[in-house]
C-alpha positions as CSV (number, residue, x, y, z in Angstrom):
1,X,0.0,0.0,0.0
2,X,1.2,3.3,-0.9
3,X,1.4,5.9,1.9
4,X,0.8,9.7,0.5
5,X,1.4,11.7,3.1
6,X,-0.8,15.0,3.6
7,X,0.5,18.3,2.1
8,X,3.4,20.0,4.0
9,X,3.0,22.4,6.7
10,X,5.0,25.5,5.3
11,X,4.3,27.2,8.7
12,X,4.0,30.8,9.4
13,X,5.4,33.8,11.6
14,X,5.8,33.2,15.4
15,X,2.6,35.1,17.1
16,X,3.7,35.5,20.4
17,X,0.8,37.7,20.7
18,X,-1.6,34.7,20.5
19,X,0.6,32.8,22.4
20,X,1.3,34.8,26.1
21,X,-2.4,34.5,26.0
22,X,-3.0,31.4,26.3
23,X,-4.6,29.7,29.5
24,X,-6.3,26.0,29.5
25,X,-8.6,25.1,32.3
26,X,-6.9,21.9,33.2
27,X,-10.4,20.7,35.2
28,X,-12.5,20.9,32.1
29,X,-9.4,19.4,30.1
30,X,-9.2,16.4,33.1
31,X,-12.9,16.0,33.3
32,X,-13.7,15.3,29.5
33,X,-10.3,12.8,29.3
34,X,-12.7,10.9,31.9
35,X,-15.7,10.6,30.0
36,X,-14.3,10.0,26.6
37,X,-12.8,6.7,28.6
38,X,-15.9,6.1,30.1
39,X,-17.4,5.2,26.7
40,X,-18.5,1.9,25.7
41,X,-16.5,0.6,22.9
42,X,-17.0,-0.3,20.0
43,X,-18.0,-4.5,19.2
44,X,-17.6,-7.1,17.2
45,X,-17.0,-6.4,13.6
46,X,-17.0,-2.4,14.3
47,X,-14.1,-2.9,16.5
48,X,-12.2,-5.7,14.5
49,X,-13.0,-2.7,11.7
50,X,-11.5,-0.1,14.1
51,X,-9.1,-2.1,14.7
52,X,-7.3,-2.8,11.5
53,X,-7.6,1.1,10.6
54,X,-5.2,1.6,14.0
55,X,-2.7,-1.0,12.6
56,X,-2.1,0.7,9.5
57,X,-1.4,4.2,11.5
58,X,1.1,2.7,13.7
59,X,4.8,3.5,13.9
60,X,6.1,0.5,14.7
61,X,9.2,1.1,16.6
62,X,12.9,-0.2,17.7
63,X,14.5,2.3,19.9
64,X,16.5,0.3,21.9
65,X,20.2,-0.3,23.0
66,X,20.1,-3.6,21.7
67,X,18.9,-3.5,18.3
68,X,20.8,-5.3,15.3
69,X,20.2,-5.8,11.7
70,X,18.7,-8.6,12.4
71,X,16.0,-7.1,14.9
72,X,15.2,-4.3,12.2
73,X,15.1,-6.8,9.7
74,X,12.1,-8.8,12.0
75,X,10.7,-5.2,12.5
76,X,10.5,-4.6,9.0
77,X,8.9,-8.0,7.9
78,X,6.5,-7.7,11.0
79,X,5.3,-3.6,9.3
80,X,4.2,-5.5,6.1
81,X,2.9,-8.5,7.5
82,X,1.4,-7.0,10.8
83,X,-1.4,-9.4,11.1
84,X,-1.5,-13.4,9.9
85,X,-2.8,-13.5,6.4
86,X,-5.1,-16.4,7.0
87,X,-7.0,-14.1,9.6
88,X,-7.5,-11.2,7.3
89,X,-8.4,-13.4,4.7
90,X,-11.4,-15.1,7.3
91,X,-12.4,-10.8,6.9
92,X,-12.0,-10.6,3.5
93,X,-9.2,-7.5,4.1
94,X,-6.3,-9.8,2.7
95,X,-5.9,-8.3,-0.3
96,X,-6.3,-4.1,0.8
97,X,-2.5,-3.8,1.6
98,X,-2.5,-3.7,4.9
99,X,0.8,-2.7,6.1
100,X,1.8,-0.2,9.3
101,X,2.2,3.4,8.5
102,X,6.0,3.4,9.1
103,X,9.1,1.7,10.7
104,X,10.8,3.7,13.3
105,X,14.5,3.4,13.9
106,X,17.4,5.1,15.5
107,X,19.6,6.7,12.8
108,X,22.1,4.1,13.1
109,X,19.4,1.5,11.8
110,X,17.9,3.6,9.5
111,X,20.1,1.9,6.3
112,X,19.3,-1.7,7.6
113,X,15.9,-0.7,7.7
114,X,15.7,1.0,4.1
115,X,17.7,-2.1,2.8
116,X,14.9,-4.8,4.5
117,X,12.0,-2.8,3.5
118,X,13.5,-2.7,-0.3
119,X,14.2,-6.3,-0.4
120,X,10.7,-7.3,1.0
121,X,9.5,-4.9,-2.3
122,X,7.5,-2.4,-0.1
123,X,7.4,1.0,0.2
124,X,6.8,1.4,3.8
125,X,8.3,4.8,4.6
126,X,11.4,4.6,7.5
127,X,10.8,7.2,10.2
128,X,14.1,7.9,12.5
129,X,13.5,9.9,15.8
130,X,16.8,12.5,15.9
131,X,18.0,15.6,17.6
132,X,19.5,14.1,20.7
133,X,16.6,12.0,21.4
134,X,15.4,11.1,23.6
135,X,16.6,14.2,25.5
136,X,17.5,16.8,23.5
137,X,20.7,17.7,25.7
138,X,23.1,17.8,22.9
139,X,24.7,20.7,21.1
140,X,22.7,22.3,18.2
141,X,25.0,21.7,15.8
142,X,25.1,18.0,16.3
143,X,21.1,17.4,16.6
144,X,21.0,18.9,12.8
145,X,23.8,16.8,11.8
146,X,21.8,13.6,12.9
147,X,18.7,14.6,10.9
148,X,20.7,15.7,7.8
149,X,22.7,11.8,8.0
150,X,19.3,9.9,9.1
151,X,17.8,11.3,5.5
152,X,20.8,10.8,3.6
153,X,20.4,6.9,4.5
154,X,16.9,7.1,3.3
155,X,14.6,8.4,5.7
156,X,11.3,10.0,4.9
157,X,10.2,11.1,8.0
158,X,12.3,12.4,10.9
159,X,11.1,12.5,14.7
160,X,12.8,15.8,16.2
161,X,12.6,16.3,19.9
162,X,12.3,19.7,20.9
163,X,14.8,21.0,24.2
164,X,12.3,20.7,26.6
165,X,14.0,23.4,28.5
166,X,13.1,26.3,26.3
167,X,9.5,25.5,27.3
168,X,9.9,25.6,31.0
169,X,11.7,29.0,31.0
170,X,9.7,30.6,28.4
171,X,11.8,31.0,25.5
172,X,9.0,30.5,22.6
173,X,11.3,33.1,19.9
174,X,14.1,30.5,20.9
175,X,11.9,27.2,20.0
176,X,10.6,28.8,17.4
177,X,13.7,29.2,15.5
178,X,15.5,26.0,16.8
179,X,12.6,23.7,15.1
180,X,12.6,26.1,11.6
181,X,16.3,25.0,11.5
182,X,15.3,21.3,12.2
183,X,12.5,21.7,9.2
184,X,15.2,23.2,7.1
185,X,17.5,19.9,7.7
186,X,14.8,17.8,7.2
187,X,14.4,18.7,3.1
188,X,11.8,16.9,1.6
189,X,11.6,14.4,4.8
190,X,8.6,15.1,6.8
191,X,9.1,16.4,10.3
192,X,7.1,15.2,13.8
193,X,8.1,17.2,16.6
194,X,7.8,15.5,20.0
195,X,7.5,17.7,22.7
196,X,8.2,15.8,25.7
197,X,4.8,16.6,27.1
198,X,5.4,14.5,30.1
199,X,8.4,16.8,31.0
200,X,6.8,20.6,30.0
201,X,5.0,21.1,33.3
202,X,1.9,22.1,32.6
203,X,-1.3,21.6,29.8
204,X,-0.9,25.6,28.7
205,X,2.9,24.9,28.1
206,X,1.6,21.9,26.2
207,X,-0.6,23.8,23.8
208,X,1.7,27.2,23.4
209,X,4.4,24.2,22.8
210,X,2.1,23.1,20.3
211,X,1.1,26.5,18.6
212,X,5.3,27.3,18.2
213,X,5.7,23.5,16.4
214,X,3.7,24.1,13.8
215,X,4.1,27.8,13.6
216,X,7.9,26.7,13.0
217,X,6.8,24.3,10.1
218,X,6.2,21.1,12.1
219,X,4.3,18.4,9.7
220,X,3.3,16.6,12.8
221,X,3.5,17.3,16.5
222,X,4.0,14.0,19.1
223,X,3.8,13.5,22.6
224,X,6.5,11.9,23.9
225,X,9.7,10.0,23.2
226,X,8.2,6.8,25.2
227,X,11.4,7.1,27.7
228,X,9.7,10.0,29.9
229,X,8.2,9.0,33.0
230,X,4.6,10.1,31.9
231,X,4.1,9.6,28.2
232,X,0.8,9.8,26.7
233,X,-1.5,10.6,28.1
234,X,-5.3,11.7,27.5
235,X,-5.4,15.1,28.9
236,X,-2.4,16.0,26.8
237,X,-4.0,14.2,23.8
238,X,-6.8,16.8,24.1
239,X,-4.8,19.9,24.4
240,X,-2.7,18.7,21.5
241,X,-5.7,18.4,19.1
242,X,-7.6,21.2,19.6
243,X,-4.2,23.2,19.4
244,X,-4.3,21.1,15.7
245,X,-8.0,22.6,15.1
246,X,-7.2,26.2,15.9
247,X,-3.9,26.0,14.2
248,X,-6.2,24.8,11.2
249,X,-8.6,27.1,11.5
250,X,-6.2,29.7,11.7
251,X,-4.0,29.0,8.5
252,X,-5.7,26.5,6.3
253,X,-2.8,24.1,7.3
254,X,-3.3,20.9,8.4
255,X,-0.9,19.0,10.8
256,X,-0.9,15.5,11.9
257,X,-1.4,14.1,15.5
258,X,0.9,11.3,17.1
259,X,0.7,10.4,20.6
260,X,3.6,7.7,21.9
261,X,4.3,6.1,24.6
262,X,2.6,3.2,26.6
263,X,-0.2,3.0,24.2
264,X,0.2,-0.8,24.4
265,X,-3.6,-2.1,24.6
266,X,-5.8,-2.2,21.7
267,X,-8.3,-0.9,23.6
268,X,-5.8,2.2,24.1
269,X,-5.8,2.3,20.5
270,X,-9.6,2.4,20.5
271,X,-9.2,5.2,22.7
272,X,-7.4,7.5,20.6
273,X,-9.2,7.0,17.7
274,X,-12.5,8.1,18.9
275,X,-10.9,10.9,20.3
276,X,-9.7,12.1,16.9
277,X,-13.2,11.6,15.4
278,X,-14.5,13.8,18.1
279,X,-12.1,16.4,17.6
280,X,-10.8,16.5,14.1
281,X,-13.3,14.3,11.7
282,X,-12.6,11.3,9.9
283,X,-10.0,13.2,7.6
284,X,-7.3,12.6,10.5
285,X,-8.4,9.1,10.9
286,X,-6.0,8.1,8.1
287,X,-2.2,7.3,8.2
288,X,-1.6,10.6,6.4
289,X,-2.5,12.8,9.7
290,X,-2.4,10.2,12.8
291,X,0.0,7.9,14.0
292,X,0.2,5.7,17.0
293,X,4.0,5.6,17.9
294,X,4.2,2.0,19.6
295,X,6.2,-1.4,19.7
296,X,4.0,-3.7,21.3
297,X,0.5,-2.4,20.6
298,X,0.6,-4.2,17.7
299,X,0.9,-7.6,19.8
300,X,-2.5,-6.9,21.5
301,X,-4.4,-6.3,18.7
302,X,-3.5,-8.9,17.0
303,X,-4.6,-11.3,19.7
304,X,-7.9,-9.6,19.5
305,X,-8.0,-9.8,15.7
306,X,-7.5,-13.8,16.1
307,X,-10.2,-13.6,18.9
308,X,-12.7,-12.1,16.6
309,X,-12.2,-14.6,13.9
310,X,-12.2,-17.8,16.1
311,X,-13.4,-17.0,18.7
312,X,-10.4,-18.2,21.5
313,X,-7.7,-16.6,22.6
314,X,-4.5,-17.1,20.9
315,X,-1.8,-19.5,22.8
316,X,1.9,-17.2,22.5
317,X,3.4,-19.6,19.6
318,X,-0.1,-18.9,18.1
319,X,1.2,-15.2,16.6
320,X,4.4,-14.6,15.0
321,X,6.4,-11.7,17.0
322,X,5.6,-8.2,16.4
């Protein structure tokens, strides 16, 4: 399946205008995170539909110490084969190209993971998080260096990671131009910012974070690295989206939406999908505009995909590993 993504985000001038006034009622924010999980889910073949549409906007991701070429390479084969054929053909979806949105790496693995994808004859985009991620505590000079080698070795989306610190002391001009110099590095390869959200204090800081990203050009902004102590989280979720909708309004220019970070159940997965019908419309239900940055999500859904068709639970050697 061929992923197109959605048109770039040439961004526009910082408005810190718009920006010093920002406030969000973290109540309200709390209370309507608790009654979008209060929901009943959806069933049966709904959810097995549901389902399959979060499996193709996941990001399935290696970002660990000990990853090899042989790990990326089981990565890579598990993004085009995400769920057994023999199950998707019980739901007649064998033959729609059902792949994951993208394969994230490190930038080390980022050629091992171009070469796999190439020889299994796909053209599942690689996606390499950069910038001194997960932290962001490196000079500036070396953070654009690893996004300008990560797409020379063939990737087509980059996952910058903002310095958390220019949030927590207020220095928006400063963020501002630090990601446009990150967009510049990235060329043609599409740029998610993650901002760490677990780290920035507080939901406004979230949102003005927001605002700067894609006023700086950002194609995507993301929630966390995964190696935070809070990651994603529903709350933030919310801030981030409607920060999406007003930029939209706004400008005309739509962004994506990637939360990351234990989103591990499918039932989580569930979760964030009806939260970005609610606030954005089916139009960011697709790959092109929302992605679920995960590594073992996949696993659960999966099981519940091979619960739906025959109706049992699947034994562990019953699923090959994602």
């Amino acid at each position: 399946m061929l992923r197109i993504m959605s048109a770039r985000n040439p961004g526009t001038e910082l408005d810190l205008v718009s920006i010093s006034r920002v406030q969000v009622n973290q109540p309200a924010v709390i209370r309507h995170a608790e009654q979008i999980q209060s929901r009943r889910t959806v069933k049966k073949d709904w959810q097995a539909a549901w389902l399959l549409r979060a499996v193709t906007c996941i990001d399935l991701t290696a970002l660990s110490g000990d990853d090899t070429p042989s790990n990326i390479h089981r990565l890579c084969y598990k993004a085009k084969h995400p769920i057994r054929e023999d199950l998707l053909r019980a739901m007649s979806m064998h033959d729609k190209g059902i792949t994951t949105a993208a394969v994230c790496v490190y930038p080390a693995r980022v050629a091992d993971a171009v070469k796999a994808l190439k020889a299994a004859g796909c053209n599942i985009p690689v996606a390499s998080v950069a910038t001194g991620f997960p932290a962001a505590q490196t000079p500036l000079k070396t953070r654009l260096e690893e996004i300008r080698i990560a797409v020379e070795d063939g990737a087509r989306e980059i996952d910058i990671v903002i310095n958390r610190t220019l949030v927590l002391t207020g220095q928006w001009e400063g963020l501002y131009q630090e990601i446009r110099q990150f967009r510049q590095a990235c060329g043609d390869a599409h740029m998610k910012t993650i901002l760490g959200t677990g780290e920035l204090g507080s939901l406004t800081n979230v949102y003005k974070a927001s605002m700067v990203a894609m006023m700086a050009g950002s194609d995507f902004i993301k929630t966390s690295t995964g190696k935070e102590a809070v990651n994603a989280t529903l709350p933030v979720g919310i801030v981030m989206v409607r920060a999406v909708r007003d930029f939209y309004w706004k400008t005309g220019n739509k962004v994506g939406f990637k939360p990351a970070g234990g989103i591990r159940s499918a039932k989580d997965a569930l979760t964030w999908l009806v939260l970005m019908k609610e606030e954005l419309g089916d139009e960011w239900l697709k790959p092109d505009l929302f992605r679920l940055g995960a590594s073992t999500l996949l696993s659960d859904i999966e099981r519940q995909i091979y619960h739906h068709v025959t109706g049992r639970y699947a034994a562990y050697h019953d699923l090959p590993m994602a």
